[in-house]
PAFIDO-862429 format. One record per residue: residue number from 1; x, z, y of N, C-alpha, C in turn. Coordinates in Angstrom, 3 decimals, padded with zeros to 6 digits. Example, Ala and Ser with C-alpha at 12.3 -4.5 7.8 and 13.67 -1.06 7.14 Angstrom:
@k 1&n.x 013.190&n.z 007.800&n.y -005.690&ca.x 012.300&ca.z 007.800&ca.y -004.500&c.x 013.200&c.z 007.800&c.y -003.300
@k 2&n.x 012.850&n.z 007.080&n.y -002.250&ca.x 013.670&ca.z 007.140&ca.y -001.060&c.x 012.900&c.z 007.870&c.y 000.030
//
This chain:
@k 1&n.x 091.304&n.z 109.660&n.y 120.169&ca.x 091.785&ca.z 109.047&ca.y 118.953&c.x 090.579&c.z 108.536&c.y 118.170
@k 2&n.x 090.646&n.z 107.417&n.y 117.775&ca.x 089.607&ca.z 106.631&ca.y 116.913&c.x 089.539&c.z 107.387&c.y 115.482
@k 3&n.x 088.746&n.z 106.967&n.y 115.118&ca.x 088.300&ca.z 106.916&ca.y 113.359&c.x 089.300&c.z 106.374&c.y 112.468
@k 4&n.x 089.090&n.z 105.292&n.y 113.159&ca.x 090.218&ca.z 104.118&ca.y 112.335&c.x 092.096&c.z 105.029&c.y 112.302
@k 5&n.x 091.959&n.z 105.318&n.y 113.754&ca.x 093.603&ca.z 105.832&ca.y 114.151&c.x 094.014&c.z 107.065&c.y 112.882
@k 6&n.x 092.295&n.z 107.862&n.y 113.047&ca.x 092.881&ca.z 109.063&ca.y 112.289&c.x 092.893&c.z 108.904&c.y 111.201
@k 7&n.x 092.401&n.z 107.789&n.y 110.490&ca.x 092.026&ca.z 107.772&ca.y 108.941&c.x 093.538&c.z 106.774&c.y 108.661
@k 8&n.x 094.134&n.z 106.007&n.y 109.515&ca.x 095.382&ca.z 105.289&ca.y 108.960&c.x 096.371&c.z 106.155&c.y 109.282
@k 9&n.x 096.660&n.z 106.966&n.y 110.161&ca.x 097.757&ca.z 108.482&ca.y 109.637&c.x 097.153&c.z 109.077&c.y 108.673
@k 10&n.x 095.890&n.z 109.241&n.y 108.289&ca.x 095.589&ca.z 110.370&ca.y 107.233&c.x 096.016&c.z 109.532&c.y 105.603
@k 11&n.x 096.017&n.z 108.223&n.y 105.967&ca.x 096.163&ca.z 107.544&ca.y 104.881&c.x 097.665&c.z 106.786&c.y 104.728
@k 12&n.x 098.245&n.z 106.907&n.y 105.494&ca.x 099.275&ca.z 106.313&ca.y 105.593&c.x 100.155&c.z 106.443&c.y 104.064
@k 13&n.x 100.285&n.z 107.537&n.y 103.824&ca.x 100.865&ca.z 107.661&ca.y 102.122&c.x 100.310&c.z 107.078&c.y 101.261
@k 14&n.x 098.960&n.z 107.166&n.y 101.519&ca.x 098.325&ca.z 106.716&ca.y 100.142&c.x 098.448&c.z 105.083&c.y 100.193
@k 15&n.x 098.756&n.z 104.261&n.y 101.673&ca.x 098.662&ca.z 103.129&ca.y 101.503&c.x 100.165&c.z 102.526&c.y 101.408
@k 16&n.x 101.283&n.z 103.597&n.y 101.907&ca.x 102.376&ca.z 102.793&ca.y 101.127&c.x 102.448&c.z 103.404&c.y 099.556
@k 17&n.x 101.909&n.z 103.918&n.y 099.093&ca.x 101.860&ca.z 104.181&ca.y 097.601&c.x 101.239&c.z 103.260&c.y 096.697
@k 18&n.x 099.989&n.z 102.356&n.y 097.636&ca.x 099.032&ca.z 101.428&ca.y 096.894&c.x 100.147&c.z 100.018&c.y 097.450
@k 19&n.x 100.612&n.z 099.839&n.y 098.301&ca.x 101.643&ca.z 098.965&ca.y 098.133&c.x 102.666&c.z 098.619&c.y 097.004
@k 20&n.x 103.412&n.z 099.759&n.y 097.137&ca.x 104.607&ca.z 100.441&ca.y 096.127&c.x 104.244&c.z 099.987&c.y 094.261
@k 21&n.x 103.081&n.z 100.425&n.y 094.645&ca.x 102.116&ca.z 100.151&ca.y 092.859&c.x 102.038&c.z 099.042&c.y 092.684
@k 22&n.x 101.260&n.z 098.304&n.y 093.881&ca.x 100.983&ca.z 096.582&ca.y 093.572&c.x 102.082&c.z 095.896&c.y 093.495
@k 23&n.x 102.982&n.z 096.204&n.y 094.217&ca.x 104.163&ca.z 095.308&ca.y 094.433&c.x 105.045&c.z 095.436&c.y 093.103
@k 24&n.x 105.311&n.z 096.395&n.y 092.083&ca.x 105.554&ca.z 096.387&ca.y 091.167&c.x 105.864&c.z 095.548&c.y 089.975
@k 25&n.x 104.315&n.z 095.116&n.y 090.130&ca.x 104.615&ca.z 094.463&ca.y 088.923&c.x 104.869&c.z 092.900&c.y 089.315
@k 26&n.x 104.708&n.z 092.447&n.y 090.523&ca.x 105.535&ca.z 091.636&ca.y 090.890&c.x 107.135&c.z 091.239&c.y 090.868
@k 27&n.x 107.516&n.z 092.479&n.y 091.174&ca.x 109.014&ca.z 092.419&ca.y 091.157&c.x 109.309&c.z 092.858&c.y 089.418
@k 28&n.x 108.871&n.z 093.476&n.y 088.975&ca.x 109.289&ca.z 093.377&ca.y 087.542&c.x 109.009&c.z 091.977&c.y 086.966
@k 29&n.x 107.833&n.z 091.245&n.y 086.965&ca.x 107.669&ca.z 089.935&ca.y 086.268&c.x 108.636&c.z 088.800&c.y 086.879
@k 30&n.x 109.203&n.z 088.881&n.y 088.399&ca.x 110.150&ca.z 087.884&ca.y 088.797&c.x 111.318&c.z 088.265&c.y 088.236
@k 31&n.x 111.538&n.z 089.403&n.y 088.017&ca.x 112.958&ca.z 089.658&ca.y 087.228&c.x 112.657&c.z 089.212&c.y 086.066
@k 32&n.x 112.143&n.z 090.004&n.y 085.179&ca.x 111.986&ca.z 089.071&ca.y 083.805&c.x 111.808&c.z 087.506&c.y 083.581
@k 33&n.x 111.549&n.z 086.932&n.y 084.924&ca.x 111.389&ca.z 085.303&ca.y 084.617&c.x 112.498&c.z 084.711&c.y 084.959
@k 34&n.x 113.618&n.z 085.579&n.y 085.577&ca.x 114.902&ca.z 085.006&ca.y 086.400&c.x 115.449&c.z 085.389&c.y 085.249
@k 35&n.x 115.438&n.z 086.363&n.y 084.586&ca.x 116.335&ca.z 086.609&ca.y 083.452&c.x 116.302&c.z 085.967&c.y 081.860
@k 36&n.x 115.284&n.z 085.376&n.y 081.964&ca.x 114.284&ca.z 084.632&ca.y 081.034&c.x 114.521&c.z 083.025&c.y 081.326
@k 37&n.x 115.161&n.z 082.927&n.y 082.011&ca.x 114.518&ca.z 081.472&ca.y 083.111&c.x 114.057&c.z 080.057&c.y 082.078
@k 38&n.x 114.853&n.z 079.910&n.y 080.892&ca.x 114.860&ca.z 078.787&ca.y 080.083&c.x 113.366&c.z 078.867&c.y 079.241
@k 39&n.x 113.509&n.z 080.547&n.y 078.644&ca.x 112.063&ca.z 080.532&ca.y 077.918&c.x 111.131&c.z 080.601&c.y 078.731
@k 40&n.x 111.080&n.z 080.878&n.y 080.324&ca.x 109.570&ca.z 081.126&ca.y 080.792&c.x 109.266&c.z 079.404&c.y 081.161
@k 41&n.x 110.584&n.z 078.690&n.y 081.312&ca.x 110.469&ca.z 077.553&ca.y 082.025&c.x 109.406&c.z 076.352&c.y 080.771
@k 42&n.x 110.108&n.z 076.981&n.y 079.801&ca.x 109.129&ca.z 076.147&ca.y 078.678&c.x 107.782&c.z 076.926&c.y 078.262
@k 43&n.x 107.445&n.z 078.165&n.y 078.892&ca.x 106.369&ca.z 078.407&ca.y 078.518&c.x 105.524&c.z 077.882&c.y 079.864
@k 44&n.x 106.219&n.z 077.632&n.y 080.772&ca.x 104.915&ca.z 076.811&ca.y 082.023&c.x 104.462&c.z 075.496&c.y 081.597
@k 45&n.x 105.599&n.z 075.216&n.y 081.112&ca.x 105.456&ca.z 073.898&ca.y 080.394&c.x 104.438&c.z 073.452&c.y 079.408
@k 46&n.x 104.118&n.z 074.859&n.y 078.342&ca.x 102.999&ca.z 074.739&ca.y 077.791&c.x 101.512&c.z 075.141&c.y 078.003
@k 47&n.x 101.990&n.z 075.691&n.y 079.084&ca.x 100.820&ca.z 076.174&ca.y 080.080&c.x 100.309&c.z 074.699&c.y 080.514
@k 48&n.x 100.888&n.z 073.955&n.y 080.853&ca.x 100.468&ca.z 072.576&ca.y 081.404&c.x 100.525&c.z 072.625&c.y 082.642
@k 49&n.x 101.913&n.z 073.155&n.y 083.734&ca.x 101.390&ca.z 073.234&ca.y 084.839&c.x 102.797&c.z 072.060&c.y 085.625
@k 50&n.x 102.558&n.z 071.730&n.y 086.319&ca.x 102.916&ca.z 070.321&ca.y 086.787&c.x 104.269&c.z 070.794&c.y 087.306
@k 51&n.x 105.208&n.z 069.905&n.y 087.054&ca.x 106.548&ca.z 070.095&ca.y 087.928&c.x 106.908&c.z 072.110&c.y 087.640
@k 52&n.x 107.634&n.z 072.256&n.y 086.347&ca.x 107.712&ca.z 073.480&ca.y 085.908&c.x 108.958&c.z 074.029&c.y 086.567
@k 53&n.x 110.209&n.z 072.621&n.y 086.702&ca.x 111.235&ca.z 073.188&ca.y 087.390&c.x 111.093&c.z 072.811&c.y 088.606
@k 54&n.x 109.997&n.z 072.623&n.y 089.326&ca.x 109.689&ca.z 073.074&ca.y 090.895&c.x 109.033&c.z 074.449&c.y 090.883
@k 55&n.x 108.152&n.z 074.717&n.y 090.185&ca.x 106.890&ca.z 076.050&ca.y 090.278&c.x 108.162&c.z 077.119&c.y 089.998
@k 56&n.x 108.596&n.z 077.362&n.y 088.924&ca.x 109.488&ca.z 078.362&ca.y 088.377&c.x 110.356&c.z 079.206&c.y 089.280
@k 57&n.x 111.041&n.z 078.427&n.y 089.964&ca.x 111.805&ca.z 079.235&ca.y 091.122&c.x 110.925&c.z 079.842&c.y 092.471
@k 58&n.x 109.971&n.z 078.511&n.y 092.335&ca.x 108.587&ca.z 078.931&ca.y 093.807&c.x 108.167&c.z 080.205&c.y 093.573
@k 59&n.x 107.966&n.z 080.534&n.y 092.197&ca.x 106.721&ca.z 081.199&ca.y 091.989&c.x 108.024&c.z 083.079&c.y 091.349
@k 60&n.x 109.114&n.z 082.477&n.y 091.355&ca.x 110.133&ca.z 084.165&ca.y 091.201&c.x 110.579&c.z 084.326&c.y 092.874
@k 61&n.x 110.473&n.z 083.235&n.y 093.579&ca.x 110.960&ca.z 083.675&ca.y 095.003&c.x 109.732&c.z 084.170&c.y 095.291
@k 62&n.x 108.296&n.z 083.938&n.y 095.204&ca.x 107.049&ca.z 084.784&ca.y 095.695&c.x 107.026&c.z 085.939&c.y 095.274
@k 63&n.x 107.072&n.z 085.985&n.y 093.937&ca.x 107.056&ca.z 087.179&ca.y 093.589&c.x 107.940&c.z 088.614&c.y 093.268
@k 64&n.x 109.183&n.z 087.968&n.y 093.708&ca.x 110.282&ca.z 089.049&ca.y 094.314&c.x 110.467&c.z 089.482&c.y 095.614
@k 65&n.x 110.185&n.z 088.344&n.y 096.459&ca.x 110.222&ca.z 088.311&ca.y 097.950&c.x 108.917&c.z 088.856&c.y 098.327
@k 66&n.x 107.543&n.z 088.577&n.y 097.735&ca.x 106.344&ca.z 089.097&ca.y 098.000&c.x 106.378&c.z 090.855&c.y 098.218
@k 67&n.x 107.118&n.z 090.966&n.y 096.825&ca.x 106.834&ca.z 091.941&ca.y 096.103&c.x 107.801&c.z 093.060&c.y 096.972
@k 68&n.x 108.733&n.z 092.649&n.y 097.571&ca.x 109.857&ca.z 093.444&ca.y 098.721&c.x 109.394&c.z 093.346&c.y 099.915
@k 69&n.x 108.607&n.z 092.433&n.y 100.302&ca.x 108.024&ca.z 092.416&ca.y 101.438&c.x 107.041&c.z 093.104&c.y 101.688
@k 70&n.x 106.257&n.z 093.010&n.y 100.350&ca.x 104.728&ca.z 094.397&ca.y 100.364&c.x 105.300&c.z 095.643&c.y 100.789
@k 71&n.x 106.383&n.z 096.340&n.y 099.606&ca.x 106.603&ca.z 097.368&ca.y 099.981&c.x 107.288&c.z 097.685&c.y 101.064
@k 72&n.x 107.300&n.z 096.808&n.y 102.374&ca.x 108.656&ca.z 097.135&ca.y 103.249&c.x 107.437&c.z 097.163&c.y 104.280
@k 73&n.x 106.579&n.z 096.885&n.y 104.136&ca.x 105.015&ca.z 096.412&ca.y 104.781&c.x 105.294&c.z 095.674&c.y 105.665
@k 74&n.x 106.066&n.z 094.646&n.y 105.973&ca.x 105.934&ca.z 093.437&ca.y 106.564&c.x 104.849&c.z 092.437&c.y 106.206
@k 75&n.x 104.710&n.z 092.170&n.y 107.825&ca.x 103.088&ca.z 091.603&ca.y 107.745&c.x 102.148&c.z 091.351&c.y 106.277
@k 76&n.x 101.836&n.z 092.404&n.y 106.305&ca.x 101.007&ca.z 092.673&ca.y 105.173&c.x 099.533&c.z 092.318&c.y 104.795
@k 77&n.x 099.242&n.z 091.615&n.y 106.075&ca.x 097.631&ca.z 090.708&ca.y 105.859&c.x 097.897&c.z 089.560&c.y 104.819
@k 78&n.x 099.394&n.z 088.839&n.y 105.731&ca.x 099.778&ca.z 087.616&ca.y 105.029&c.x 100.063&c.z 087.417&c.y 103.935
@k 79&n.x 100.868&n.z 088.382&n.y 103.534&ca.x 102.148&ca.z 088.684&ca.y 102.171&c.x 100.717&c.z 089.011&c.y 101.254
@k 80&n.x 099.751&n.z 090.072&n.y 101.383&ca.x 098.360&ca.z 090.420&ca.y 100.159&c.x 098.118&c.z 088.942&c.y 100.171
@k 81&n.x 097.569&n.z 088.620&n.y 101.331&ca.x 096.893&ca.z 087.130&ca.y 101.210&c.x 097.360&c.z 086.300&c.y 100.315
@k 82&n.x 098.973&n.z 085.776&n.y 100.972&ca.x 099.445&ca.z 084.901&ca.y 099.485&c.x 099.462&c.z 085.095&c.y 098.163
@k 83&n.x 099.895&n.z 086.986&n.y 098.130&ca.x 100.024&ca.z 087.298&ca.y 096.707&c.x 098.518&c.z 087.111&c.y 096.051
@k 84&n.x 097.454&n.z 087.935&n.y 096.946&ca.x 096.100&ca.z 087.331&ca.y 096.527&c.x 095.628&c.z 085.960&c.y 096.181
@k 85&n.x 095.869&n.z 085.420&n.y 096.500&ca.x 095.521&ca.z 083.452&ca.y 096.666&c.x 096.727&c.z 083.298&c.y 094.797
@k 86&n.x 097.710&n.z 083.735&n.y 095.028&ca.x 099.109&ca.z 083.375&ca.y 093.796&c.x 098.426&c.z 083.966&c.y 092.262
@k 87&n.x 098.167&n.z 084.989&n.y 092.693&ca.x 097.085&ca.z 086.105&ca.y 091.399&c.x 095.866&c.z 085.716&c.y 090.989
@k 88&n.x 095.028&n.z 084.879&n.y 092.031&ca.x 093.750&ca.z 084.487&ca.y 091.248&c.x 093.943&c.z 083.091&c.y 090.627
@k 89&n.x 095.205&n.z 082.237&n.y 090.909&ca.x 095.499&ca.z 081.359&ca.y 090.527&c.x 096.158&c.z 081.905&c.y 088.905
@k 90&n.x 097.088&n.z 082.322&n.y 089.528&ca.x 097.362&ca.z 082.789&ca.y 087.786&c.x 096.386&c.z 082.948&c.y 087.223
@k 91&n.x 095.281&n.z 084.052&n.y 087.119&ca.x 094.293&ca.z 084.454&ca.y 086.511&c.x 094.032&c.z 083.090&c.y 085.482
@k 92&n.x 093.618&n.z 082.094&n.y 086.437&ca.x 092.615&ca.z 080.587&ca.y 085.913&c.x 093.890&c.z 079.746&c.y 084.789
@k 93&n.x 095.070&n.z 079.377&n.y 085.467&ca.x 096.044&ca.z 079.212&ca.y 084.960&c.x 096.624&c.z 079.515&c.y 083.367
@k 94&n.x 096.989&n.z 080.758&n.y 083.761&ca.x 097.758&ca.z 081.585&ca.y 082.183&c.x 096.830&c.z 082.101&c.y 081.440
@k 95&n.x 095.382&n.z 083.045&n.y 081.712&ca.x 095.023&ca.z 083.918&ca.y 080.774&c.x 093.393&c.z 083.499&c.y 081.167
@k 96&n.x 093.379&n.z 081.773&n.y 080.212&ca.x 092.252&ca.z 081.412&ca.y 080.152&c.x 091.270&c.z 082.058&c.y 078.862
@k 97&n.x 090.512&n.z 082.676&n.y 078.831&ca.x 090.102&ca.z 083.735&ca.y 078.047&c.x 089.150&c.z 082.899&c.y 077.525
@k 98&n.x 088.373&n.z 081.863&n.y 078.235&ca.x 087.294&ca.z 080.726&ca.y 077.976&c.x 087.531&c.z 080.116&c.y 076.313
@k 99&n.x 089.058&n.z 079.633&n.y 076.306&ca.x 089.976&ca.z 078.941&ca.y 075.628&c.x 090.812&c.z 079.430&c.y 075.006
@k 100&n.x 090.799&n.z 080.895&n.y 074.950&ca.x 091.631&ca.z 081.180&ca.y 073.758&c.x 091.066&c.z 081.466&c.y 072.601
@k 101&n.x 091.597&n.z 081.457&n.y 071.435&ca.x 091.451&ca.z 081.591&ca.y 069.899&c.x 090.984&c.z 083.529&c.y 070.002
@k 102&n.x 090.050&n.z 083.673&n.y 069.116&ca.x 090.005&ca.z 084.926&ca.y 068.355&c.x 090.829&c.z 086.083&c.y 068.473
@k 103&n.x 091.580&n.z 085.526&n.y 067.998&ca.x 093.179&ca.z 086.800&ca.y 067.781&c.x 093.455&c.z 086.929&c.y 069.375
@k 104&n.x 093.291&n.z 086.012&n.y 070.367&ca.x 094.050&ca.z 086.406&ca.y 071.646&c.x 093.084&c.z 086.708&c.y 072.831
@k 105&n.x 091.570&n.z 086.357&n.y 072.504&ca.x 090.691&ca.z 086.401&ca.y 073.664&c.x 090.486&c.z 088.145&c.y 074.035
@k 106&n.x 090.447&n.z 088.732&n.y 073.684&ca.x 090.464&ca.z 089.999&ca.y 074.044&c.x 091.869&c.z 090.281&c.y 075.038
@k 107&n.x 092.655&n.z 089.871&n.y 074.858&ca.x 094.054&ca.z 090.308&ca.y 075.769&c.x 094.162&c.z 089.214&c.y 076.962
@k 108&n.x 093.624&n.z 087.666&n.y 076.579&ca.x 093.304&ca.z 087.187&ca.y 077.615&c.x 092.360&c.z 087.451&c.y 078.673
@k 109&n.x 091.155&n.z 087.971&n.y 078.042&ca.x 090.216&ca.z 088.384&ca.y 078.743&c.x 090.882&c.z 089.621&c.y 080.009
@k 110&n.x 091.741&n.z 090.833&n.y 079.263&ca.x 092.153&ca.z 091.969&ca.y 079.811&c.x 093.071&c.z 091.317&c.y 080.890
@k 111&n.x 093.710&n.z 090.443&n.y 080.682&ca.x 094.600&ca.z 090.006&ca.y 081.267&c.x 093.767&c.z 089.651&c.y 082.671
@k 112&n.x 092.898&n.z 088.480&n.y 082.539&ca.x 092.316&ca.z 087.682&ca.y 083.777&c.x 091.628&c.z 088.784&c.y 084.033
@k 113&n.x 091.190&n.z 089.978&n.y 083.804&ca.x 090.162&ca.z 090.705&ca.y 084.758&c.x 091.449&c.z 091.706&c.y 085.506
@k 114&n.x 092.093&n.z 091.709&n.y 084.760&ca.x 093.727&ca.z 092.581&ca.y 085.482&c.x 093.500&c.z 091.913&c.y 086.794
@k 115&n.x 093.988&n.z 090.756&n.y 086.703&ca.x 094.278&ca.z 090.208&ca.y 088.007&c.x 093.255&c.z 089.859&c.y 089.233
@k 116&n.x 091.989&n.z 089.633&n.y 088.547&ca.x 090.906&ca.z 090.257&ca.y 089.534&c.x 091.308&c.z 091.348&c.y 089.919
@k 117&n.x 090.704&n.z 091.984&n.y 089.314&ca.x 091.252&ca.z 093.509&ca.y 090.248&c.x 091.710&c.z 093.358&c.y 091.249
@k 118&n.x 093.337&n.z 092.881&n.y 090.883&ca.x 094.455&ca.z 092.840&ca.y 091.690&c.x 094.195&c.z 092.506&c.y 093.163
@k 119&n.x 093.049&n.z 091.880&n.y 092.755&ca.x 092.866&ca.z 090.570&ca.y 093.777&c.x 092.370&c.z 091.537&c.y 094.728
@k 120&n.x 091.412&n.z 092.419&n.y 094.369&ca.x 090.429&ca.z 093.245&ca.y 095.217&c.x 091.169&c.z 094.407&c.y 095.793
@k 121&n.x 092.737&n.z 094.809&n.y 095.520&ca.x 093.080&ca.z 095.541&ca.y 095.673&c.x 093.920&c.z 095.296&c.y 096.810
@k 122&n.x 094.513&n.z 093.723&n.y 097.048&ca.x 094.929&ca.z 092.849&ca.y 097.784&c.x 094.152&c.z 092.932&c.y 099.450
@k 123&n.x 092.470&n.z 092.574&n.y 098.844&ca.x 091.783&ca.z 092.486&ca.y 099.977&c.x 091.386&c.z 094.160&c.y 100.829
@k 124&n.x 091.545&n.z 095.059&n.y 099.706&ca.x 091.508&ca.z 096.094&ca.y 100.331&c.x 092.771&c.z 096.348&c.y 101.452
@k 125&n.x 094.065&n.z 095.932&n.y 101.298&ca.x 095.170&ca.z 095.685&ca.y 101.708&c.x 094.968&c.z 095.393&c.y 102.949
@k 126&n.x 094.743&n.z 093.758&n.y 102.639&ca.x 094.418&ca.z 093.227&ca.y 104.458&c.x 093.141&c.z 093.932&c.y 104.654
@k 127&n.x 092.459&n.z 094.373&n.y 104.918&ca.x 091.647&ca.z 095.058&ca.y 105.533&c.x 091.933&c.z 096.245&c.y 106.292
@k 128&n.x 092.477&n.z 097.072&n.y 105.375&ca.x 093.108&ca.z 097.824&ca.y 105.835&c.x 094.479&c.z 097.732&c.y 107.051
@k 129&n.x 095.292&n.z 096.766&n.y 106.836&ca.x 096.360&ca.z 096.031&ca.y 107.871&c.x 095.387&c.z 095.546&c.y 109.295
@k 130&n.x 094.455&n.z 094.835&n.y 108.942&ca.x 093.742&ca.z 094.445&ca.y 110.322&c.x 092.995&c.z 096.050&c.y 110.953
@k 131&n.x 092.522&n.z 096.591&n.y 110.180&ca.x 092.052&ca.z 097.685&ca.y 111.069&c.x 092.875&c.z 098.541&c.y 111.559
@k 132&n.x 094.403&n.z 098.954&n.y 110.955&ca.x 095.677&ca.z 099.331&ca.y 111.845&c.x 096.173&c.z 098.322&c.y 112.830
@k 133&n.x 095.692&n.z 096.853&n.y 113.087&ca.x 096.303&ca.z 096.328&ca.y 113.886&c.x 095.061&c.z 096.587&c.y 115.235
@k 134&n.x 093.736&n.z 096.604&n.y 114.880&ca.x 092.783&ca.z 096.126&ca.y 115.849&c.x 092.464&c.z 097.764&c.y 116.162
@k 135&n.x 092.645&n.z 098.713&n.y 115.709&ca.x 091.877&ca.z 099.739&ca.y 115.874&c.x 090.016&c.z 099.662&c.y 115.616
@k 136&n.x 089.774&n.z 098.987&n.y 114.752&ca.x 088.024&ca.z 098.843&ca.y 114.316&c.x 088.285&c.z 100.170&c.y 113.337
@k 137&n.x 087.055&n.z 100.464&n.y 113.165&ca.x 086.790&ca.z 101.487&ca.y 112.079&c.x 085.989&c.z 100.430&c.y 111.127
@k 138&n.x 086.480&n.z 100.847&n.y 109.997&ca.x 085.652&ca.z 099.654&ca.y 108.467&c.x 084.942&c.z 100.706&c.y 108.029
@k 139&n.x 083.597&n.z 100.184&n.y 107.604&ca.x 082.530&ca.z 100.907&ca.y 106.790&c.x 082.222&c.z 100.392&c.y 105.310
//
């Protein structure tokens, strides 16, 4: 038995738990935007982001479907990947911290480093998925 073998049974909980967590707040923010749909649709709008009633539904089917797919761990290199690639976009997108006023740069700021994170937590993800697929040990 490998390194890799014994450390992804030894970890196996902890990594559908770090799924379970990430995927979260995905599926909570696509619900709130499906349930929301008119006010979030005009807040993309002031976001400035192109074609709001194309993105709007794109972006609650990613992140409900992402977010069920993480935790079900279906192909899970891909599903981090997109959600990774979807999250650092938001980051630049919604919680430009560069450009916000006084009163809001502190929560923007918290906000865009949130989703860094996220991002890194993503890549820990696929990493972890390729070394259960390949049997490598990661250092």
């Amino acid at each position: 038995m490998t390194t890799a073998t014994v450390g992804a049974r030894e970890g196996g909980a902890a990594v559908v738990a770090a799924r379970v967590l990430m995927a979260a707040i995905f599926l909570i923010a696509g619900t709130r935007k499906l349930m929301t749909y008119g006010a979030t649709l005009g807040y993309f709008a002031k976001l400035g982001i192109p074609l709001p009633d194309v993105v709007l539904p794109l972006t609650i089917a990613l992140e409900i479907g992402g977010g069920l797919l993480l935790v079900a761990g279906w192909r899970v290199k891909w599903v981090a990947g997109a959600l990774a690639l979807f999250t650092l976009a938001t980051a630049f997108a919604a919680h430009a911290f560069w450009a916000a006023d006084a009163a809001q740069f502190n929560a923007q700021l918290n906000n865009f480093l949130k989703n860094v994170a996220m991002v890194g937590g993503f890549l820990v993800l696929i990493v972890q998925a390729r070394t259960r697929e390949t049997g490598e040990t990661v250092r």
